[in-house]
N, C-alpha and C positions, 0 to 999 in steps of 0.2 A: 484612512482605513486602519481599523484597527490588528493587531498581531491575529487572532483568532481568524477574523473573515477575510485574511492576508493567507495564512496556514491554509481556509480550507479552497480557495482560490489555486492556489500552488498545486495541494492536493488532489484535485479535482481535475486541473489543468494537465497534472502528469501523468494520471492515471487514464484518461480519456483518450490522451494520444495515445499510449498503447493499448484502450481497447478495440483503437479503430486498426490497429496492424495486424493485418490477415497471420493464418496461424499457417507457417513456412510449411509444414511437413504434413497437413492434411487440409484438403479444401472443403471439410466437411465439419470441421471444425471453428469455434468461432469465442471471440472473447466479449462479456459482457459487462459492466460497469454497473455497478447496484450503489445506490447512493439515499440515504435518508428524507425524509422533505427537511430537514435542520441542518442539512450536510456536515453533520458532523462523523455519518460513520459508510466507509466507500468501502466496496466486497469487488476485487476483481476478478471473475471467473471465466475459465476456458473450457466450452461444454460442446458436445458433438463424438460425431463416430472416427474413432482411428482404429483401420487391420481388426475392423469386424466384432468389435469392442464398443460401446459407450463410456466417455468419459468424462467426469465430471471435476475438476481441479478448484479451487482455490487460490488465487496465483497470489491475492493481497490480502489483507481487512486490515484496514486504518480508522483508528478512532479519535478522534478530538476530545479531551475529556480533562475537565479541570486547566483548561489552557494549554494544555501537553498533548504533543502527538503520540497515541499508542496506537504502536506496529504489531499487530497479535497475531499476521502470518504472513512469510516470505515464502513462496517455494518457487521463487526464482534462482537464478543466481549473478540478478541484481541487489547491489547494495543500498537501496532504496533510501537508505537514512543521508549516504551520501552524496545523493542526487536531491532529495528536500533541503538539504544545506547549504548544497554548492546555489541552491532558487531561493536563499534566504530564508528559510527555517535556522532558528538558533540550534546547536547540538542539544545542548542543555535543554532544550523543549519536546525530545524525542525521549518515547520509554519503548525500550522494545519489551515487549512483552512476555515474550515466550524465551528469556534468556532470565534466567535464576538473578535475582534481587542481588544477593552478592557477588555474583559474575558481572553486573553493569555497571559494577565499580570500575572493572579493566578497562572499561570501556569510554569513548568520546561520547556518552547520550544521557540523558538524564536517568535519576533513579528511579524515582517515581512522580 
């Protein structure tokens, strides 16, 4: 298998188990997994009613693109890059996306 259909396996795999994890603090709430037919770009969203509200979140969007993982939104406070690594994703094959081009220099993940 190769690296990519390796990546989008992992990807796929880790995001699917937590969209099956019930949402702890509202039972009316629910997490949904959105996925490409090329799988290369996965949306994980948490949508539903909390305290009389509608909410609609965000929680991922990962893209495979040019062989490279881009991470274009966390609003977790999972560190997602370290859990694709520690499942064999190379550092160096991660771009976070929404962290400034010279800020991902400090960092363990690729530039671009």
């Amino acid at each position: 298998m190769d690296r990519v259909t390796t990546y989008k396996q992992i990807i796929h795999d880790e995001l699917a188990e937590r969209a099956a994890r019930k949402v702890s603090y509202s039972e009316d709430m629910s997490n949904r997994l959105i996925v490409n037919q090329e799988r290369t770009e996965f949306i994980l969203i948490r949508l539903g009613w909390f305290r009389e509200r509608y909410r609609y979140v965000t929680l991922f969007h990962i893209e495979i693109r040019e062989n490279k993982i881009w991470l274009h939104q966390n609003n977790t406070d999972v560190v997602i890059e370290d859990i694709l690594t520690r499942k064999g994703v190379q550092a160096d094959d991660i771009v976070v996306a929404f962290v400034h081009p010279m800020e991902r220099a400090q960092e363990n993940v690729a530039l671009a």
